[in-house]
VOMIGU-923406 format. One record per atom (N, C-alpha, C): x, y, z; residue number from 0. Coordinates in nm, 2 decimals. Example, Ala and Ser with C-alpha at 12.3 -4.5 7.8 and 13.67 -1.06 7.14 Angstrom:
REM VOMIGU-923406
(lokol (1.32; -0.57; 0.78); 0);
(lokol (1.23; -0.45; 0.78); 0);
(lokol (1.32; -0.33; 0.78); 0);
(lokol (1.28; -0.22; 0.71); 1);
(lokol (1.37; -0.11; 0.71); 1);
(lokol (1.29; 0.00; 0.79); 1);
This chain:
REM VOMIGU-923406
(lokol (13.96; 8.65; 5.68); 0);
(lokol (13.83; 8.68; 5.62); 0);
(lokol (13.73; 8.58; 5.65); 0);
(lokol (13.76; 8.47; 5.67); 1);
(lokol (13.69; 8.34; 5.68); 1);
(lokol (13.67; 8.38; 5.86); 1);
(lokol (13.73; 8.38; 5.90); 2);
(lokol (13.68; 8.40; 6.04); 2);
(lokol (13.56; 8.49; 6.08); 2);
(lokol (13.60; 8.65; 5.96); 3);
(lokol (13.51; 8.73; 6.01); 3);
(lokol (13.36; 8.70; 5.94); 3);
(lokol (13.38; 8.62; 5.82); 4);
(lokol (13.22; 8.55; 5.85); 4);
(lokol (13.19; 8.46; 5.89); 4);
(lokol (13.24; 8.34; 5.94); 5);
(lokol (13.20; 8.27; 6.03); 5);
(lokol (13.17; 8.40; 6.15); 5);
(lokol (13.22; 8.47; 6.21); 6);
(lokol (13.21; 8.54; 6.34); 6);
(lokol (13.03; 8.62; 6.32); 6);
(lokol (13.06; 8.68; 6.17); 7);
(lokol (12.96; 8.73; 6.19); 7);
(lokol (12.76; 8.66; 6.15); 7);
(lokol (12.81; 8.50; 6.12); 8);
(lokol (12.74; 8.42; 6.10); 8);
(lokol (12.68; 8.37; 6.21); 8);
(lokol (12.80; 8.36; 6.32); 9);
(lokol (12.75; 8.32; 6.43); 9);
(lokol (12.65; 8.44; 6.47); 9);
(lokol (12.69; 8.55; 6.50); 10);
(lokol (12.61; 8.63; 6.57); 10);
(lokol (12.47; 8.64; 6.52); 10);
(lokol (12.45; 8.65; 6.39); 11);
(lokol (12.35; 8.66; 6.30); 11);
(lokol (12.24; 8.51; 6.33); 11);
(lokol (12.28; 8.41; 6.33); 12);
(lokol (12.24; 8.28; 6.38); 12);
(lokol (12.21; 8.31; 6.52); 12);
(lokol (12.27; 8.33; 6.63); 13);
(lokol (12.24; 8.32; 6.72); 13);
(lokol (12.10; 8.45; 6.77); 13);
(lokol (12.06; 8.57; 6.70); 14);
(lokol (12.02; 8.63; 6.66); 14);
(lokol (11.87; 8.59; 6.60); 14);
(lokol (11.90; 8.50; 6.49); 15);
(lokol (11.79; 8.44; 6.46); 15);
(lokol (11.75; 8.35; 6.54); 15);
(lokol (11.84; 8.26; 6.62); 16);
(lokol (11.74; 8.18; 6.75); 16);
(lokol (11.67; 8.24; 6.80); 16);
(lokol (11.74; 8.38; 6.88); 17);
(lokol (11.63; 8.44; 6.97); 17);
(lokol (11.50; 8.52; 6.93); 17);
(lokol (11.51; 8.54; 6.84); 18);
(lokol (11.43; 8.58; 6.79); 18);
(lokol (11.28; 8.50; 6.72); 18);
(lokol (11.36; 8.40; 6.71); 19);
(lokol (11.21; 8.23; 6.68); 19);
(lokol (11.20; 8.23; 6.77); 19);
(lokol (11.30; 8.23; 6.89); 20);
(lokol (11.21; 8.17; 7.05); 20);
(lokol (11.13; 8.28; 7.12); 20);
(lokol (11.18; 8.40; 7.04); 21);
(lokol (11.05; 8.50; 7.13); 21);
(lokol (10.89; 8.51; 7.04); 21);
(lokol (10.90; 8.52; 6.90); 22);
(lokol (10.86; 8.48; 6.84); 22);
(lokol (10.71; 8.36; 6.87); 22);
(lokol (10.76; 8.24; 6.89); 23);
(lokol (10.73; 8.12; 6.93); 23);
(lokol (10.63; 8.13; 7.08); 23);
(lokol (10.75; 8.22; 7.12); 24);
(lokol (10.70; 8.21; 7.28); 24);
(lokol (10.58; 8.32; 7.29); 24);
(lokol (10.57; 8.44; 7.22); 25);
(lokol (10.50; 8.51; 7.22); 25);
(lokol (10.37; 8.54; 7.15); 25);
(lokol (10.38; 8.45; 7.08); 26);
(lokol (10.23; 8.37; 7.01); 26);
(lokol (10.14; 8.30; 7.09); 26);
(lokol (10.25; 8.21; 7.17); 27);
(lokol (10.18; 8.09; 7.21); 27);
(lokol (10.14; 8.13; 7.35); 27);
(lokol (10.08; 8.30; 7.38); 28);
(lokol (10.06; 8.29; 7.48); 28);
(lokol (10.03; 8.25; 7.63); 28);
(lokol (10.11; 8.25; 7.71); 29);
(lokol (10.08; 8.23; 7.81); 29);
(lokol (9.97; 8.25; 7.93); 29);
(lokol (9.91; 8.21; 7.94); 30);
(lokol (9.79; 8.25; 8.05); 30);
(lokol (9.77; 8.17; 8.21); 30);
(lokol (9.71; 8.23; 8.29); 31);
(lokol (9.65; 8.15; 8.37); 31);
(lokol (9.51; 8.22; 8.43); 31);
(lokol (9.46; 8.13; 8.52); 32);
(lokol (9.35; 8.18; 8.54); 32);
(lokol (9.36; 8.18; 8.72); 32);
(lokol (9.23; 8.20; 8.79); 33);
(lokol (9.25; 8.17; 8.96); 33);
(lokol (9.34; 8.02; 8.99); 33);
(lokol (9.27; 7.96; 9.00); 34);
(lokol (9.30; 7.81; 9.05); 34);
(lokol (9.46; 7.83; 8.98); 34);
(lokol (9.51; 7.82; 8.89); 35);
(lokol (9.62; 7.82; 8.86); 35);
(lokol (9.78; 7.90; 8.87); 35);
(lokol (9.66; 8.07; 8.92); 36);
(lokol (9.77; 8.13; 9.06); 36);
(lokol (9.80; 8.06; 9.13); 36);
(lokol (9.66; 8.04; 9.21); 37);
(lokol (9.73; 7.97; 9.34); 37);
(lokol (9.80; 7.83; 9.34); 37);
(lokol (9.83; 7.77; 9.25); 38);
(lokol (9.86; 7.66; 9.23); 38);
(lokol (10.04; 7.71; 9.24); 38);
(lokol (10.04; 7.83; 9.14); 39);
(lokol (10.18; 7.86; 9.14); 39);
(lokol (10.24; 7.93; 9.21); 39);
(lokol (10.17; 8.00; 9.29); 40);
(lokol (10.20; 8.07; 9.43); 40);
(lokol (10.28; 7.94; 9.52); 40);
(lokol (10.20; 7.86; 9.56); 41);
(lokol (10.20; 7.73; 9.62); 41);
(lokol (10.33; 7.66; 9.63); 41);
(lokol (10.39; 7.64; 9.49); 42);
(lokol (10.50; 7.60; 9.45); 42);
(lokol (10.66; 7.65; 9.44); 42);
(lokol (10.64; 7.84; 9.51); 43);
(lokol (10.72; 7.91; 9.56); 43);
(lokol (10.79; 7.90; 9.69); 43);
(lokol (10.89; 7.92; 9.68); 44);
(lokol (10.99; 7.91; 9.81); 44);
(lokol (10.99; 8.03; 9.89); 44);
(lokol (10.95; 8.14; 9.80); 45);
(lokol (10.97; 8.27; 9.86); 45);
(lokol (10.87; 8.40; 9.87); 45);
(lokol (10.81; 8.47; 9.92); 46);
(lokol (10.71; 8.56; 9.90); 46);
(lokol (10.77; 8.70; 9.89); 46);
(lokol (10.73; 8.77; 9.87); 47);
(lokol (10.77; 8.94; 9.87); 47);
(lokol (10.64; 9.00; 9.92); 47);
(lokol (10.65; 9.09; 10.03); 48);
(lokol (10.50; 9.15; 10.08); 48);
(lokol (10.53; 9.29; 10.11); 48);
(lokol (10.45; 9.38; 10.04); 49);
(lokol (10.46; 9.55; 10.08); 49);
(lokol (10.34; 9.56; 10.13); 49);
(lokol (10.42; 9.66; 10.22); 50);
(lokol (10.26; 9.74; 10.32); 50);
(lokol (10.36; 9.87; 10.28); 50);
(lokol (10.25; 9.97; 10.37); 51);
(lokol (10.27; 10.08; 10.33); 51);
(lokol (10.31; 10.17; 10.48); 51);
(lokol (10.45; 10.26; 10.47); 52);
(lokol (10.51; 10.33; 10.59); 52);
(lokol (10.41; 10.44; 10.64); 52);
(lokol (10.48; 10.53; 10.72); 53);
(lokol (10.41; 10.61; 10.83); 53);
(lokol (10.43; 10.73; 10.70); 53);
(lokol (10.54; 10.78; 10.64); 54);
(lokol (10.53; 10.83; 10.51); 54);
(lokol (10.46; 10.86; 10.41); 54);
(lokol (10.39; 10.70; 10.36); 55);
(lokol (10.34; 10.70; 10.27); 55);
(lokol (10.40; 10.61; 10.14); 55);
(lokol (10.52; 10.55; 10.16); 56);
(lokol (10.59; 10.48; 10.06); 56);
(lokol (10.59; 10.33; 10.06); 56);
(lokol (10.58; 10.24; 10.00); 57);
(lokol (10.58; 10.10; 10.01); 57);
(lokol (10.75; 10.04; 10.03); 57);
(lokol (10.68; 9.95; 10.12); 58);
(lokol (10.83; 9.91; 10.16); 58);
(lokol (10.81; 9.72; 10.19); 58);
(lokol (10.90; 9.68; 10.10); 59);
(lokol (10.91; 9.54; 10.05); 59);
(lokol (10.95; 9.44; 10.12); 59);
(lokol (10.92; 9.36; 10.19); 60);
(lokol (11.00; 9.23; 10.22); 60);
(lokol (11.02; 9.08; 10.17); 60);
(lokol (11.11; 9.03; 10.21); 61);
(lokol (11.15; 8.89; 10.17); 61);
(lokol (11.05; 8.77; 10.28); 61);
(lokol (10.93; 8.75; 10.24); 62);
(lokol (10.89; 8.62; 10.33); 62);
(lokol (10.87; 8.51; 10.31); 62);
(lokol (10.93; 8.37; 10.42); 63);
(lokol (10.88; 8.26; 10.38); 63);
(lokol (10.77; 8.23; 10.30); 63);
(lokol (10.73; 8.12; 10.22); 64);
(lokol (10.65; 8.10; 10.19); 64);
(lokol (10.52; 8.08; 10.24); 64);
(lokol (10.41; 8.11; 10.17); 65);
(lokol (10.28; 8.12; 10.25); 65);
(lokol (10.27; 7.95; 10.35); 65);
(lokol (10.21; 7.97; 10.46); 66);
(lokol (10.18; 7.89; 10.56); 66);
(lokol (10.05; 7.80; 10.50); 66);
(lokol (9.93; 7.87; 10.47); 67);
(lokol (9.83; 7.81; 10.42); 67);
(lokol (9.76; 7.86; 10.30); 67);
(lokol (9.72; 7.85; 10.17); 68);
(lokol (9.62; 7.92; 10.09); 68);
(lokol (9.48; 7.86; 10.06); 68);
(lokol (9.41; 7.98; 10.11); 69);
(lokol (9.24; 7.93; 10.11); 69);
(lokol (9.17; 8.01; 10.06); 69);
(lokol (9.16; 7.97; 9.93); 70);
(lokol (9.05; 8.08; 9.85); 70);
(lokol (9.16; 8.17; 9.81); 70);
(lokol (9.09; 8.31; 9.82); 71);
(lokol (9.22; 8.42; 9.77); 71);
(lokol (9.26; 8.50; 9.86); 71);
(lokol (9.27; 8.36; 10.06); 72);
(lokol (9.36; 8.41; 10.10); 72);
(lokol (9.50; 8.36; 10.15); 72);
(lokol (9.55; 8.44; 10.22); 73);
(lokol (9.74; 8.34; 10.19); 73);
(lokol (9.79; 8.41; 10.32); 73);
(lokol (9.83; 8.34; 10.42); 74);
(lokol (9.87; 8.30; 10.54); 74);
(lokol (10.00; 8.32; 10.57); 74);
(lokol (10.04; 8.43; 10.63); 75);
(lokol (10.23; 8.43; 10.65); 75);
(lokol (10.24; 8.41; 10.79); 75);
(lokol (10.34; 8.41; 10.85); 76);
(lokol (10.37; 8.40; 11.03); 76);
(lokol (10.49; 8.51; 11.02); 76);
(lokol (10.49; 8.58; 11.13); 77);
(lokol (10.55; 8.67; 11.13); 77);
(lokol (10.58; 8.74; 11.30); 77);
(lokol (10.63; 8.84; 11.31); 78);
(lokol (10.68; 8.87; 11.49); 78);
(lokol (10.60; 9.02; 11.48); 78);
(lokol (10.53; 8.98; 11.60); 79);
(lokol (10.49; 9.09; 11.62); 79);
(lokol (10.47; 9.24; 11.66); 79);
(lokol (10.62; 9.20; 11.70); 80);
(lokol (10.71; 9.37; 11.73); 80);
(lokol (10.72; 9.38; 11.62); 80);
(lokol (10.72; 9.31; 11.50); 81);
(lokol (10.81; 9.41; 11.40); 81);
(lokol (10.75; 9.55; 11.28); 81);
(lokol (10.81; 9.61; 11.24); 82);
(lokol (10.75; 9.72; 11.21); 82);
(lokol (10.64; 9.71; 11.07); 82);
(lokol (10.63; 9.57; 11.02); 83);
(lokol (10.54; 9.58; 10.90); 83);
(lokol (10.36; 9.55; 11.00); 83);
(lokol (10.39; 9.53; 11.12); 84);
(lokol (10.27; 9.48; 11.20); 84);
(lokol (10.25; 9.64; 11.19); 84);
(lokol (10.29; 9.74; 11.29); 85);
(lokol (10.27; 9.88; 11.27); 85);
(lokol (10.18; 9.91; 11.15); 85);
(lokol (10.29; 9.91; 11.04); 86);
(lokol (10.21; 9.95; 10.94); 86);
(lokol (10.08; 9.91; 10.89); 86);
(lokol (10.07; 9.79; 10.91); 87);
(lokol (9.93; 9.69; 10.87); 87);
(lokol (9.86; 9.75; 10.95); 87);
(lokol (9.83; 9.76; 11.08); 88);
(lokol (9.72; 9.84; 11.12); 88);
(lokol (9.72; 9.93; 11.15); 88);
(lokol (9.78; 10.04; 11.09); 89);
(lokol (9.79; 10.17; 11.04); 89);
(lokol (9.70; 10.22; 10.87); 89);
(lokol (9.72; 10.07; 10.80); 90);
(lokol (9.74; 10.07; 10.67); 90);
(lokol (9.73; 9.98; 10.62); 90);
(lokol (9.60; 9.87; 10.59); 91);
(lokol (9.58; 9.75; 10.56); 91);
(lokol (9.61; 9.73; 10.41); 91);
(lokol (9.61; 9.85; 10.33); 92);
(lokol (9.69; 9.83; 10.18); 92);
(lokol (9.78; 9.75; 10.17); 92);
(lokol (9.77; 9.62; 10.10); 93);
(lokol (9.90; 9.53; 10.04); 93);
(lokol (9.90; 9.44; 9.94); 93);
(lokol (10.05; 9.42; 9.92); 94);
(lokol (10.05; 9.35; 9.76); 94);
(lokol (10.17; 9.24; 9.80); 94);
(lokol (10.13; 9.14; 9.74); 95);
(lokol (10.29; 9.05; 9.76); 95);
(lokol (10.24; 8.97; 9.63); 95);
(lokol (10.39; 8.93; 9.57); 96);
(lokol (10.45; 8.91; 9.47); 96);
(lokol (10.53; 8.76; 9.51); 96);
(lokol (10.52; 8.68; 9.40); 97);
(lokol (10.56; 8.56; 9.42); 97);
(lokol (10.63; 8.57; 9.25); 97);
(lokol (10.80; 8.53; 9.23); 98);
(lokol (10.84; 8.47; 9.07); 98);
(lokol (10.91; 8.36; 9.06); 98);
(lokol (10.92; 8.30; 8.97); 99);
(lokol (10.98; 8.20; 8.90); 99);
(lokol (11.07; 8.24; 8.80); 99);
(lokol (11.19; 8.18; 8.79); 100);
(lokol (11.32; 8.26; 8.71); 100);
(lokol (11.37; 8.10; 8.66); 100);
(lokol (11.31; 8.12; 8.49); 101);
(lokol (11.40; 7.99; 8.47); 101);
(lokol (11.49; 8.04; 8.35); 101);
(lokol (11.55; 7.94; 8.26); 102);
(lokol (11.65; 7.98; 8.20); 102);
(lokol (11.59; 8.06; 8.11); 102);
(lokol (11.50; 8.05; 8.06); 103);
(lokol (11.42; 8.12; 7.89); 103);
(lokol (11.30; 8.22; 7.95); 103);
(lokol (11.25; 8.17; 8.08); 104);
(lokol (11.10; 8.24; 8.10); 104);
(lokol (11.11; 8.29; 8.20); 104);
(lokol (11.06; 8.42; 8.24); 105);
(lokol (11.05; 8.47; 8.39); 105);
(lokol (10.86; 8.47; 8.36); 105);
(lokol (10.84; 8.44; 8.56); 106);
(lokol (10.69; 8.38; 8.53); 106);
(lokol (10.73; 8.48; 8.66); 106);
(lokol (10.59; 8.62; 8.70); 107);
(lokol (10.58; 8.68; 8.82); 107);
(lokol (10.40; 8.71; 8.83); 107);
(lokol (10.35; 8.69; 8.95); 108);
(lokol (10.23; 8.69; 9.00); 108);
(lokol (10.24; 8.81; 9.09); 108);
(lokol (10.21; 8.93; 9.08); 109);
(lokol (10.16; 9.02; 9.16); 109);
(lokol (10.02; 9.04; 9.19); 109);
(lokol (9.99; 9.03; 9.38); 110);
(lokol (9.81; 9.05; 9.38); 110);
(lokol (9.80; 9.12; 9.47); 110);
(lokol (9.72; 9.20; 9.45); 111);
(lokol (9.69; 9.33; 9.54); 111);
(lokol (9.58; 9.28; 9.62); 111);
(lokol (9.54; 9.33; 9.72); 112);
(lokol (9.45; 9.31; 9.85); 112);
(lokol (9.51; 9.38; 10.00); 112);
(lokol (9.38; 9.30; 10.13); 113);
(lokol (9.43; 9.37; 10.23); 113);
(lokol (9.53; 9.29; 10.36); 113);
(lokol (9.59; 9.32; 10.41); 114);
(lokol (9.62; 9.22; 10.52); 114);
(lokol (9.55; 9.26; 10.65); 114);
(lokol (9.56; 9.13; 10.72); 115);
(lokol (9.50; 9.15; 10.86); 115);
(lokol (9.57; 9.11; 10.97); 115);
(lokol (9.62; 9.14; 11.02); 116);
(lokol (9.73; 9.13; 11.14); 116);
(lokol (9.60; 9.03; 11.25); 116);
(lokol (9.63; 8.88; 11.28); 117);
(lokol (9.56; 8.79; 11.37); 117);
(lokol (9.65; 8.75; 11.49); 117);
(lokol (9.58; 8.83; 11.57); 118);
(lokol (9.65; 8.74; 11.70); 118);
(lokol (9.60; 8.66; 11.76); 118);
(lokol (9.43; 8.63; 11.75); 119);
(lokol (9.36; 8.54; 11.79); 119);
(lokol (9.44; 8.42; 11.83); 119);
(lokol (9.39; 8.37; 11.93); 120);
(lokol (9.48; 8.21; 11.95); 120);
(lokol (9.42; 8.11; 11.85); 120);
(lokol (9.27; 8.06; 11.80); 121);
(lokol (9.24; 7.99; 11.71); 121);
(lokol (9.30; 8.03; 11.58); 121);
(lokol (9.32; 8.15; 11.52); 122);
(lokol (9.39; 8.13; 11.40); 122);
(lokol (9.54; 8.10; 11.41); 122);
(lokol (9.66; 8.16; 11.54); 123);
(lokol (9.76; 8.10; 11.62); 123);
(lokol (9.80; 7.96; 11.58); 123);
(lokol (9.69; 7.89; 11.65); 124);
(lokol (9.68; 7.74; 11.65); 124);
(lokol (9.72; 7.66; 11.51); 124);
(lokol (9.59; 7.72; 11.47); 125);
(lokol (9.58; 7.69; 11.28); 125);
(lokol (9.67; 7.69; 11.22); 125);
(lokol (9.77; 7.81; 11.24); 126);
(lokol (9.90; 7.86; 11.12); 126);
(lokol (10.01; 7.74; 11.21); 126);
(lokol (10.04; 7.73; 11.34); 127);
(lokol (10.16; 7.69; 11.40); 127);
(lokol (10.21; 7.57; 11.32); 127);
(lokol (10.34; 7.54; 11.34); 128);
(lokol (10.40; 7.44; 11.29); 128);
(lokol (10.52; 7.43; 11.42); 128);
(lokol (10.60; 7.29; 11.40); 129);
(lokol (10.62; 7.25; 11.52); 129);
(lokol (10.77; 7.30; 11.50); 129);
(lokol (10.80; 7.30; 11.44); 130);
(lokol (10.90; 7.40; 11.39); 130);
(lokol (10.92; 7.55; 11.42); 130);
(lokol (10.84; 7.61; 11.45); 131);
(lokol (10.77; 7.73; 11.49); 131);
(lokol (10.89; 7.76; 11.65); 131);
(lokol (10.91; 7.74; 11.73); 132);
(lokol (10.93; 7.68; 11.85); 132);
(lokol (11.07; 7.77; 11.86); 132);
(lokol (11.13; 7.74; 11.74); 133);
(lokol (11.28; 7.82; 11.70); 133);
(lokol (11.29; 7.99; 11.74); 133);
(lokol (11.19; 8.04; 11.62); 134);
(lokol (11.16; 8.11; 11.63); 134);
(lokol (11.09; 8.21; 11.74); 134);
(lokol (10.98; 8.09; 11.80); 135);
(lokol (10.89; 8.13; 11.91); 135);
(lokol (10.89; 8.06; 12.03); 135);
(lokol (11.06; 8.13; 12.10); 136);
(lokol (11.04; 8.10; 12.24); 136);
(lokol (10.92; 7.99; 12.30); 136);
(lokol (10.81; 8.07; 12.35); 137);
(lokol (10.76; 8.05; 12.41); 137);
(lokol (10.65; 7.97; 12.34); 137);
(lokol (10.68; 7.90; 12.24); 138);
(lokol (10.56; 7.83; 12.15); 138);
(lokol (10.44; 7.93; 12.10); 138);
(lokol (10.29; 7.84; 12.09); 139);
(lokol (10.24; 7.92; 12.00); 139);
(lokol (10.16; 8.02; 12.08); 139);
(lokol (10.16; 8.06; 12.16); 140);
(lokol (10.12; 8.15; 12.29); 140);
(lokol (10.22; 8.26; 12.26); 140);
(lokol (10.35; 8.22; 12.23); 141);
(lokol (10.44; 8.35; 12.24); 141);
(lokol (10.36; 8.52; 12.18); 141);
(lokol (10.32; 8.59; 12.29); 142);
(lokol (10.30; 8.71; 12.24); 142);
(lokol (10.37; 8.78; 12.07); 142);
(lokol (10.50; 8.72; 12.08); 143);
(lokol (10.56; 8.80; 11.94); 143);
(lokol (10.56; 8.73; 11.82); 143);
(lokol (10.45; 8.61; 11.85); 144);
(lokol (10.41; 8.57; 11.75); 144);
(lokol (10.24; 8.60; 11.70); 144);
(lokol (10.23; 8.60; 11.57); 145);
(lokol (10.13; 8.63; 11.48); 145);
(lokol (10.08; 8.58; 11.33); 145);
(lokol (10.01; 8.63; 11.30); 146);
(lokol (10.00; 8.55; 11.15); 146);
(lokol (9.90; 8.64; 11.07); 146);
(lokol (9.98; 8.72; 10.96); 147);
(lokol (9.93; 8.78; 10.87); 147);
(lokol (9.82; 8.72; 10.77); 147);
(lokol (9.72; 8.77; 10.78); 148);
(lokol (9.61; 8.74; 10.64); 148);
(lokol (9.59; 8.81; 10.55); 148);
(lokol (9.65; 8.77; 10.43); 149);
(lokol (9.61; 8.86; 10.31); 149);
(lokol (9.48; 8.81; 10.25); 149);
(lokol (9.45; 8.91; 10.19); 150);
(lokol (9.29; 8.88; 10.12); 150);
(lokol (9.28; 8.97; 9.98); 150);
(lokol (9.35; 8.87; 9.90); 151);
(lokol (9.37; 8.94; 9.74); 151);
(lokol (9.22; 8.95; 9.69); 151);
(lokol (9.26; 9.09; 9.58); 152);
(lokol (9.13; 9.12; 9.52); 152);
(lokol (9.16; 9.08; 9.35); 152);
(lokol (9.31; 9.14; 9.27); 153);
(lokol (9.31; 9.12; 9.16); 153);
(lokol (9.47; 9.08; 9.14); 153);
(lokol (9.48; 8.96; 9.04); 154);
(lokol (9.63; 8.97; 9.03); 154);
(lokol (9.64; 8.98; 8.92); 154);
(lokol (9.78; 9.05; 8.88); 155);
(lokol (9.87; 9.04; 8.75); 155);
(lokol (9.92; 8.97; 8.76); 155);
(lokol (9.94; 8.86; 8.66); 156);
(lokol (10.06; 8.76; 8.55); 156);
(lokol (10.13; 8.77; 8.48); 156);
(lokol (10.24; 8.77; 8.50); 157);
(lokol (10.38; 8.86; 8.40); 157);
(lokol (10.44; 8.69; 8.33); 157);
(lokol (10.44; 8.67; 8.22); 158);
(lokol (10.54; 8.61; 8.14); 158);
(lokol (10.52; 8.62; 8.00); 158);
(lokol (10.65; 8.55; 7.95); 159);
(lokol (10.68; 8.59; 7.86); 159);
(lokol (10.67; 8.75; 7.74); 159);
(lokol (10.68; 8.87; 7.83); 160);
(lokol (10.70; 9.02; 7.80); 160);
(lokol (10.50; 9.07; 7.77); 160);
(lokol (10.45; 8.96; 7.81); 161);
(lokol (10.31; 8.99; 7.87); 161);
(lokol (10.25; 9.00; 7.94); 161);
(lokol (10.11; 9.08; 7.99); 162);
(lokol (10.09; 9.09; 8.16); 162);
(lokol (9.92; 9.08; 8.13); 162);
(lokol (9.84; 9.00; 8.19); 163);
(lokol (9.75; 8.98; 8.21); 163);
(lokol (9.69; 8.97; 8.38); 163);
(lokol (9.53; 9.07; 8.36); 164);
(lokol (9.50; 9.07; 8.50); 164);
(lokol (9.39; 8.97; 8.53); 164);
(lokol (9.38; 8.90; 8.63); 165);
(lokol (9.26; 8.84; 8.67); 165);
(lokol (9.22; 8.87; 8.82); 165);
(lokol (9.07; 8.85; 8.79); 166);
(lokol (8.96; 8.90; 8.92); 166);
(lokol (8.99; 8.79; 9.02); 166);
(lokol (9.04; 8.80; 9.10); 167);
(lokol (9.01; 8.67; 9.22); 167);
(lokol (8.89; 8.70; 9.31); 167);
C-alpha cells in the first residue's frame, strides 16, 4: 500500500514540476527581435535550406553553417552541379531554418526570403575560405563552386510552445 502511494506521489510530483516549469516558462515569455536572430543564427552549427522542385514541392537540406551574415542576408557555399542550384534559378522562393535543442527549451528560427545563386568571382573571393580547397579541386575558380545568397524578408521564432513573427 505504502509503495502505491509513494508511486503515485511520485508521479503526481513529478507532474506538478512540469507543469510550474511550463507555467513559469510560459509567462515569462520569450522574445527576440532582428539583431538577436541573427545573433542566434550565428551561433548554429547547422542550417536547413528549402527551395522549391520542378513539381512544385519543397525539398529540405542539411547545410553548413552560414559563411557570412550581413544585414538579412546569409551566405552558404555550395556545388554547382547540384540540383538545389537548378531549382534556385528556376525558383528563387526560399526558407531556411536554423534550432537549438536544449534540455527544457527548443528555440527554432524559421525565415522566409529569396536566394541568389552567385558565381561572380568577387563574391567567390569574399565567401572562400582556405579550407575550401577540399572540396574545390581547383580552388576558388573551381567552376562547381558557388555561393548562395539568401535575402530574408520575415522570420518566425519558435520557443517555449510560442511563435512570434518579425519584419527583417
Amino acid at each position: 500500500m505504502l509503495f502505491l502511494f509513494l508511486t503515485s506521489f511520485n508521479v503526481d510530483f513529478d507532474l506538478f514540476l512540469w507543469y510550474n516549469y511550463l507555467n513559469k516558462n510560459l509567462s515569462e515569455r520569450n522574445t527576440m527581435d532582428k539583431t538577436q536572430i541573427f545573433q542566434f543564427i550565428s551561433e548554429q552549427k547547422t542550417a536547413f535550406i528549402a527551395s522549391v522542385n520542378e513539381q512544385g514541392y519543397p525539398v529540405i537540406r542539411a547545410m553548413l553553417a552560414p559563411r557570412k551574415i550581413d544585414g538579412n542576408e546569409i551566405y552558404f557555399t555550395t556545388n554547382t552541379s547540384s540540383n538545389k542550384i537548378k531549382q534556385y534559378l528556376a525558383n528563387n522562393k526560399a526558407c531556411i531554418y536554423f534550432y537549438k535543442r536544449g534540455k527544457f527549451k527548443y528555440q527554432g528560427v524559421s525565415i522566409i526570403g529569396e536566394m541568389q545563386v552567385c558565381t561572380d568571382q568577387a563574391t567567390k573571393d569574399e565567401i572562400w575560405r582556405f579550407g575550401d580547397k577540399m572540396f574545390y579541386k581547383q580552388g576558388v575558380t573551381d567552376p562547381d563552386y558557388c555561393v548562395l545568397k539568401f535575402r530574408g524578408f520575415t522570420a518566425e521564432y519558435y520557443c517555449d510552445f510560442k511563435t512570434e513573427t518579425i519584419e527583417l
